[in-house]
PADO-279413 format. One record per atom (N, C-alpha, C, O): atom name; x, y, z; residue in three letters; residue number from 1. Coordinates in steps of 0.2 Angstrom, whole numbers, plus 5000, padded with zeros to 4 digits. Example, Ala and Ser with C-alpha at 12.3 -4.5 7.8 and 13.67 -1.06 7.14 Angstrom:
<rs>
R; name; px; py; pz; resn; resi
R; N; 5066; 4972; 5039; ALA; 1
R; CA; 5062; 4978; 5039; ALA; 1
R; C; 5066; 4984; 5039; ALA; 1
R; O; 5071; 4983; 5042; ALA; 1
R; N; 5064; 4989; 5035; SER; 2
R; CA; 5068; 4995; 5036; SER; 2
R; C; 5064; 5000; 5039; SER; 2
R; O; 5067; 5006; 5040; SER; 2
</rs>
This chain:
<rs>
R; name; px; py; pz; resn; resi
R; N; 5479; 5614; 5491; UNK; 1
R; CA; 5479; 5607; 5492; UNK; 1
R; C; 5477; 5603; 5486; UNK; 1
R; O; 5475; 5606; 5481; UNK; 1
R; N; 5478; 5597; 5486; UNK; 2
R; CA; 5478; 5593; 5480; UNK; 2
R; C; 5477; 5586; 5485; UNK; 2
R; O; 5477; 5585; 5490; UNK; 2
R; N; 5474; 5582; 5478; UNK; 3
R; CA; 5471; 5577; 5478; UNK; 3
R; C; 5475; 5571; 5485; UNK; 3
R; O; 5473; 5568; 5490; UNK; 3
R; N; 5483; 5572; 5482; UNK; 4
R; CA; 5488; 5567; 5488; UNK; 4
R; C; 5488; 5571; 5497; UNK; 4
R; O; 5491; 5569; 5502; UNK; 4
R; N; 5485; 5576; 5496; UNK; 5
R; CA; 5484; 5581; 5503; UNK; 5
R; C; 5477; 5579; 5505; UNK; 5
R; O; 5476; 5580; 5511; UNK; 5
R; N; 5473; 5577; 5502; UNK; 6
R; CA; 5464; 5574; 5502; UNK; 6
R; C; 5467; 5568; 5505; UNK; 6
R; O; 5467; 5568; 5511; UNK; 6
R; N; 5468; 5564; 5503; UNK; 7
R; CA; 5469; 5557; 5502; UNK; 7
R; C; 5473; 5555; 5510; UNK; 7
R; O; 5470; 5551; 5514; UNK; 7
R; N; 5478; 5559; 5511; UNK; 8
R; CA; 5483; 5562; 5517; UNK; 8
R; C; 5478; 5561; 5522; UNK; 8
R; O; 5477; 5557; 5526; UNK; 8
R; N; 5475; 5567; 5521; UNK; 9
R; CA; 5470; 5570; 5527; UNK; 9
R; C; 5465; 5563; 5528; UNK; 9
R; O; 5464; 5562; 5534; UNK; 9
R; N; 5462; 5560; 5525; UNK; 10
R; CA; 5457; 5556; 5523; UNK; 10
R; C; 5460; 5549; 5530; UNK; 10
R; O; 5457; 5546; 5534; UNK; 10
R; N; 5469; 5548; 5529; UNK; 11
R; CA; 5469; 5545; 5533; UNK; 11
R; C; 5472; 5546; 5537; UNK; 11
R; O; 5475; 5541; 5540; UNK; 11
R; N; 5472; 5553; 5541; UNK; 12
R; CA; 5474; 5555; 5548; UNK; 12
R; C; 5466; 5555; 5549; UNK; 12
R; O; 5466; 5553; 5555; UNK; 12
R; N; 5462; 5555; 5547; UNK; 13
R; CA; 5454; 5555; 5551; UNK; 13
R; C; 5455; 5549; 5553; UNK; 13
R; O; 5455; 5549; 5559; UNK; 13
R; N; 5455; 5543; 5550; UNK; 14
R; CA; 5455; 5537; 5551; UNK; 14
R; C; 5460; 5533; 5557; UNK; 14
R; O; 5459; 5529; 5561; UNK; 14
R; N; 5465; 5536; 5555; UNK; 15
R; CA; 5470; 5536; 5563; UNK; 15
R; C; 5467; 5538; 5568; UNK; 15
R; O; 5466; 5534; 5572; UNK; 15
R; N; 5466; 5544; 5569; UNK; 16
R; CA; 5467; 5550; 5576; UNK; 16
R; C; 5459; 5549; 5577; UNK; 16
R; O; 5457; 5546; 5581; UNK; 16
R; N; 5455; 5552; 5573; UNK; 17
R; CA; 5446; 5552; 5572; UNK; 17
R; C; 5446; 5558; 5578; UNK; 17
R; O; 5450; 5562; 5580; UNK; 17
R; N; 5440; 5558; 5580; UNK; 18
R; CA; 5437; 5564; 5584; UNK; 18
R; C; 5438; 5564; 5591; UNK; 18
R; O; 5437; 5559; 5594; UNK; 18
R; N; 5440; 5569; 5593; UNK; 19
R; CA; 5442; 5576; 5590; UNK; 19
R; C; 5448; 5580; 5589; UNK; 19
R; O; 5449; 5585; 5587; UNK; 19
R; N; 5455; 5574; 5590; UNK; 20
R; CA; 5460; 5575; 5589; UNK; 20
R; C; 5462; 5577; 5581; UNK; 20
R; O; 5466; 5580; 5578; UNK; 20
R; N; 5456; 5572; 5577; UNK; 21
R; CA; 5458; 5573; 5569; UNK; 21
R; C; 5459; 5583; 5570; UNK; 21
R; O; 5465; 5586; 5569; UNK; 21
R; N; 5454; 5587; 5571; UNK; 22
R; CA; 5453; 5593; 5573; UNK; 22
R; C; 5461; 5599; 5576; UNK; 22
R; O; 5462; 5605; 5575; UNK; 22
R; N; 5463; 5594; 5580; UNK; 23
R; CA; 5467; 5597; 5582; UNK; 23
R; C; 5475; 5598; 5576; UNK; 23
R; O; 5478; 5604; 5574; UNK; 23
R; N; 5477; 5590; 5574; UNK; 24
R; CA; 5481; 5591; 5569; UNK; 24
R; C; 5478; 5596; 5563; UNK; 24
R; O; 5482; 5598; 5559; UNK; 24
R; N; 5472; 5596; 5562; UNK; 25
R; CA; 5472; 5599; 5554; UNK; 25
R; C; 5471; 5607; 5556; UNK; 25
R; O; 5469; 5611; 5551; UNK; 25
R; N; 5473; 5610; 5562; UNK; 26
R; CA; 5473; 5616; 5564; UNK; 26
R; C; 5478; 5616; 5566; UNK; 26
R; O; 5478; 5622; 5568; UNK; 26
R; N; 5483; 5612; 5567; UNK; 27
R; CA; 5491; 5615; 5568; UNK; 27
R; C; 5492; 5611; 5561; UNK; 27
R; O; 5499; 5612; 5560; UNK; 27
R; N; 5490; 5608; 5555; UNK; 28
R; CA; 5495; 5609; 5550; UNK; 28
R; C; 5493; 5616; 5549; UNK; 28
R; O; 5497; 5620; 5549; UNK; 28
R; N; 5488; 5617; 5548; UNK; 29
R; CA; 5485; 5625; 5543; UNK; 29
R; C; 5490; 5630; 5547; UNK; 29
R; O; 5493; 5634; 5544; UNK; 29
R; N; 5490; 5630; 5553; UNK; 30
R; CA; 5493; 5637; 5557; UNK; 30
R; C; 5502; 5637; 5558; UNK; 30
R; O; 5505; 5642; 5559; UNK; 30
R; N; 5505; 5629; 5557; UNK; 31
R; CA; 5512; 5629; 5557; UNK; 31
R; C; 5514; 5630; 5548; UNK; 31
R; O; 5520; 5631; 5545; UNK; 31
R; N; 5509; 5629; 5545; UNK; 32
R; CA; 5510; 5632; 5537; UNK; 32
R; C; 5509; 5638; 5537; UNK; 32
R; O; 5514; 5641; 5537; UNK; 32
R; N; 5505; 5642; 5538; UNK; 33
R; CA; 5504; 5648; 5537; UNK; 33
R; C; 5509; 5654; 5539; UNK; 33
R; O; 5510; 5659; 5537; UNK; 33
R; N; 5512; 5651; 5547; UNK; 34
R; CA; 5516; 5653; 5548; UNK; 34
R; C; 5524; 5652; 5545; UNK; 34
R; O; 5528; 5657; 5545; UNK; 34
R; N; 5526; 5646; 5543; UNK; 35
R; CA; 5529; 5645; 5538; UNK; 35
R; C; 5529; 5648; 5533; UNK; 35
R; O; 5534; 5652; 5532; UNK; 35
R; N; 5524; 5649; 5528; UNK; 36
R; CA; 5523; 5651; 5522; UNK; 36
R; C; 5525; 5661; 5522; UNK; 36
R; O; 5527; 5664; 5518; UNK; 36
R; N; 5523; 5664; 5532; UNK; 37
R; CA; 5524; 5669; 5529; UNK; 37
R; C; 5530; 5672; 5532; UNK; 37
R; O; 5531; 5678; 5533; UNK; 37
R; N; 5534; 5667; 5534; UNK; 38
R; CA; 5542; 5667; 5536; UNK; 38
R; C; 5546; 5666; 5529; UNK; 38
R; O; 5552; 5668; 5529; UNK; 38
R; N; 5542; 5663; 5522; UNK; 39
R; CA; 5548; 5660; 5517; UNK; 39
R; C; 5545; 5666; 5514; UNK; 39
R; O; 5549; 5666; 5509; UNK; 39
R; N; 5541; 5672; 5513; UNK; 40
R; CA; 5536; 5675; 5510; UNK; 40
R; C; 5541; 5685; 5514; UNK; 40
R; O; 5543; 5690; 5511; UNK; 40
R; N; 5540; 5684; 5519; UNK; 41
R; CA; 5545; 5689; 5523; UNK; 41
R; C; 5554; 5690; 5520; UNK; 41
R; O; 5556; 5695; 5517; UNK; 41
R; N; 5557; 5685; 5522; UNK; 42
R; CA; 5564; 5682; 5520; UNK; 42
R; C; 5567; 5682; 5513; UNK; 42
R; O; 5573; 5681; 5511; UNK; 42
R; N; 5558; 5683; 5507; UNK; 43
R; CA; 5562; 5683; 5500; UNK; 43
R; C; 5560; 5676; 5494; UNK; 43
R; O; 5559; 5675; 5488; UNK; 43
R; N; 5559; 5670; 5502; UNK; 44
R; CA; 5562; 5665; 5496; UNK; 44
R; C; 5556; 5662; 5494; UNK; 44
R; O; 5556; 5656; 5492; UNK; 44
R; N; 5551; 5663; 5495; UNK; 45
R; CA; 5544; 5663; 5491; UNK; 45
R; C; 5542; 5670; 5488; UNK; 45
R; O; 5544; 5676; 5488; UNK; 45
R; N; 5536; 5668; 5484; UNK; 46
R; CA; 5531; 5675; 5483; UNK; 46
R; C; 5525; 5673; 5485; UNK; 46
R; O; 5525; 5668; 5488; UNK; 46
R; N; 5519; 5677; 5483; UNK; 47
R; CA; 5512; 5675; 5485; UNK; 47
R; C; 5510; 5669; 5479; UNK; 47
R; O; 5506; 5664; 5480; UNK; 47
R; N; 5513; 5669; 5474; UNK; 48
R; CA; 5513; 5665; 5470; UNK; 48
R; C; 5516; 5658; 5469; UNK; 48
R; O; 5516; 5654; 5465; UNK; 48
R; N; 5521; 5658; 5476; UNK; 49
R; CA; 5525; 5651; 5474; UNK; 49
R; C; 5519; 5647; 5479; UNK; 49
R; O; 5515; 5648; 5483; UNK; 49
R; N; 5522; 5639; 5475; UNK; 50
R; CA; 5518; 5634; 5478; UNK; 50
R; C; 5523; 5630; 5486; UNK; 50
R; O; 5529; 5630; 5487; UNK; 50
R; N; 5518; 5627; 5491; UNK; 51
R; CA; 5520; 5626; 5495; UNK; 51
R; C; 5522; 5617; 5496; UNK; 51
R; O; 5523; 5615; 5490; UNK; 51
R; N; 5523; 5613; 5499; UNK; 52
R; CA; 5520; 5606; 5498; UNK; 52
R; C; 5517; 5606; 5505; UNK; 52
R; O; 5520; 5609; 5509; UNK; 52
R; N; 5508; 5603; 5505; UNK; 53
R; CA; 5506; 5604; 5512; UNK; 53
R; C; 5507; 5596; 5516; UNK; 53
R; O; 5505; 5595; 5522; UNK; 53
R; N; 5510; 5593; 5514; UNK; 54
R; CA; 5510; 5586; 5514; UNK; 54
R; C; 5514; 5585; 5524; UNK; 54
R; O; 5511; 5581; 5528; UNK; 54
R; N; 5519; 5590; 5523; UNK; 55
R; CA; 5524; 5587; 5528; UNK; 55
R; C; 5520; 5590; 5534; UNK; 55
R; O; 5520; 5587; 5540; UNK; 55
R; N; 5516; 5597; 5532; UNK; 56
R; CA; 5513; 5601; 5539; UNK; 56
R; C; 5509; 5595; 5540; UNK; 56
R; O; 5510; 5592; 5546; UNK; 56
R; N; 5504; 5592; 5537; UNK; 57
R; CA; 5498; 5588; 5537; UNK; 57
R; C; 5502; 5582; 5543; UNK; 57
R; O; 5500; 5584; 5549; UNK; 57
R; N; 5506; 5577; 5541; UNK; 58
R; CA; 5513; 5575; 5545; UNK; 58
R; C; 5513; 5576; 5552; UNK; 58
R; O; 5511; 5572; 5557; UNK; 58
R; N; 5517; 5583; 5553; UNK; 59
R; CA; 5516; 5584; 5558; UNK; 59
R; C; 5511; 5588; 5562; UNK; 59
R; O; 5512; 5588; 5569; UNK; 59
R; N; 5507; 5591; 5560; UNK; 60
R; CA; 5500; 5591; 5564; UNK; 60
R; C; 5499; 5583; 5568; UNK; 60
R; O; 5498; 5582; 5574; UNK; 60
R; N; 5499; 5580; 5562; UNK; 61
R; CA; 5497; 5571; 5563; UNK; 61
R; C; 5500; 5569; 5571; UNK; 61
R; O; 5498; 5565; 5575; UNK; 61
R; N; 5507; 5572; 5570; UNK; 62
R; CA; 5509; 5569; 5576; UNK; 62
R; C; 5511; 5571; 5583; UNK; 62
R; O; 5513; 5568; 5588; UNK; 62
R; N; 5509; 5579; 5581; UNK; 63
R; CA; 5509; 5581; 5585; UNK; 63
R; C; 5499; 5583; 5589; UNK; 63
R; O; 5498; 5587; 5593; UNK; 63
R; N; 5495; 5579; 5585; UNK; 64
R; CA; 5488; 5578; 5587; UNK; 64
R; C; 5489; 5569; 5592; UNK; 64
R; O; 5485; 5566; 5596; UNK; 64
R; N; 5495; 5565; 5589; UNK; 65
R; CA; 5496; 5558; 5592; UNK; 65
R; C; 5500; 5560; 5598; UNK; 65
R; O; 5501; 5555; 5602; UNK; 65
R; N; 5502; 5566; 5600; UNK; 66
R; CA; 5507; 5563; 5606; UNK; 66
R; C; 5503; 5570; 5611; UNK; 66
R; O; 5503; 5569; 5617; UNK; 66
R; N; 5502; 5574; 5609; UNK; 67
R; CA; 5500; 5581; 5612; UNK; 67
R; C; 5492; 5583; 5614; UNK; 67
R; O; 5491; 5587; 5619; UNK; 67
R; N; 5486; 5579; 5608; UNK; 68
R; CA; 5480; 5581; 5605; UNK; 68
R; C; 5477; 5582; 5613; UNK; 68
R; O; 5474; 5587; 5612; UNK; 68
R; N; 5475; 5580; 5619; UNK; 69
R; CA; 5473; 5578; 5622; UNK; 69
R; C; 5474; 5586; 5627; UNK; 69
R; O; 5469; 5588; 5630; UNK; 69
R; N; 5479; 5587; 5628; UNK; 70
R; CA; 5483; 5594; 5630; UNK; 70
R; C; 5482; 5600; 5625; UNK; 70
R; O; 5479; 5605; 5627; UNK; 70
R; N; 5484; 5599; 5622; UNK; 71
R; CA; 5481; 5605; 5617; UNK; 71
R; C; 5473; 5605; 5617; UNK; 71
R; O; 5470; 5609; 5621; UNK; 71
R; N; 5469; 5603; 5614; UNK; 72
R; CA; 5462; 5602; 5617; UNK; 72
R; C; 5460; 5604; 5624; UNK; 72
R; O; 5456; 5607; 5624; UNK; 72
R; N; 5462; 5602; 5629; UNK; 73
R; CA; 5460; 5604; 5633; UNK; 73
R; C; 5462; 5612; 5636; UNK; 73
R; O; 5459; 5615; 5641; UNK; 73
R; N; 5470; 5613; 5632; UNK; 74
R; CA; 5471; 5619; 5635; UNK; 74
R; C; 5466; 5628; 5630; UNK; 74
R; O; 5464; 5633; 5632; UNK; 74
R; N; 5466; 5622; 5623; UNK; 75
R; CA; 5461; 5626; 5620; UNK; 75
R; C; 5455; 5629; 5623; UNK; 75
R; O; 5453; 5635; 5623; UNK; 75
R; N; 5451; 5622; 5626; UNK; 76
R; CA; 5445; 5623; 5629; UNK; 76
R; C; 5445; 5627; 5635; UNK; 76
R; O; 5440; 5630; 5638; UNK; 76
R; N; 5451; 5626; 5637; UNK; 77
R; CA; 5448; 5631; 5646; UNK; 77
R; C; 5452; 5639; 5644; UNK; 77
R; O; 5453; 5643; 5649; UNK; 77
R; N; 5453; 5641; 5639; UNK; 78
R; CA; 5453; 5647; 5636; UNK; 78
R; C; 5445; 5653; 5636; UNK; 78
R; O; 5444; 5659; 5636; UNK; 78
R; N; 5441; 5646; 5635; UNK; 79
R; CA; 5433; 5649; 5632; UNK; 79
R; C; 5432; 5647; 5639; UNK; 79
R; O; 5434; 5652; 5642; UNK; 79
R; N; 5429; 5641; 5643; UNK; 80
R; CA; 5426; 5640; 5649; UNK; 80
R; C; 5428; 5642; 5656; UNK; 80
R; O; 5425; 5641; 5661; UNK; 80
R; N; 5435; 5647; 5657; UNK; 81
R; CA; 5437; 5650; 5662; UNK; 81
R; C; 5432; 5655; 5663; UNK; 81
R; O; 5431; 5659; 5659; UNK; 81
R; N; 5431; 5656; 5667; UNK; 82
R; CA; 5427; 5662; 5670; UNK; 82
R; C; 5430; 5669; 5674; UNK; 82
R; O; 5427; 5673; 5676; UNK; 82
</rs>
């Protein structure tokens, strides 16, 4: 992550705020990583190549604006079903 990825996330807090900020920055992390080990499997990366985390941030962001509310709650009744 870098500074312009700081600064990013700095204003999706400021958008979305709690607890949805949460939400996006756990579907950028998990929609990169899975990315990352799709381009990493396929060749067209290495463990050494750089990614831009800019776009995942993005769509986390907006997929925490139209979904966050649903995903959150589908999270949560995962742990409090009995």
């Amino acid at each position: 992550m870098g500074f312009g990825d700081i600064k990013l996330a700095f204003l999706m807090g400021l958008l979305l705020s709690w607890p949805n900020i949460l939400c996006a920055l756990f579907s950028a992390f998990f929609i990169g990583a899975i990315v990352g080990i799709l381009l990493i499997t396929f060749g067209k990366k290495t463990l050494k190549s750089e990614i831009p985390f800019g776009p995942f941030l993005v769509t986390g962001t907006f997929l925490a604006t139209f979904f966050g509310k649903e995903i959150i709650g589908w999270y949560l009744n995962l742990f409090l079903l009995k």
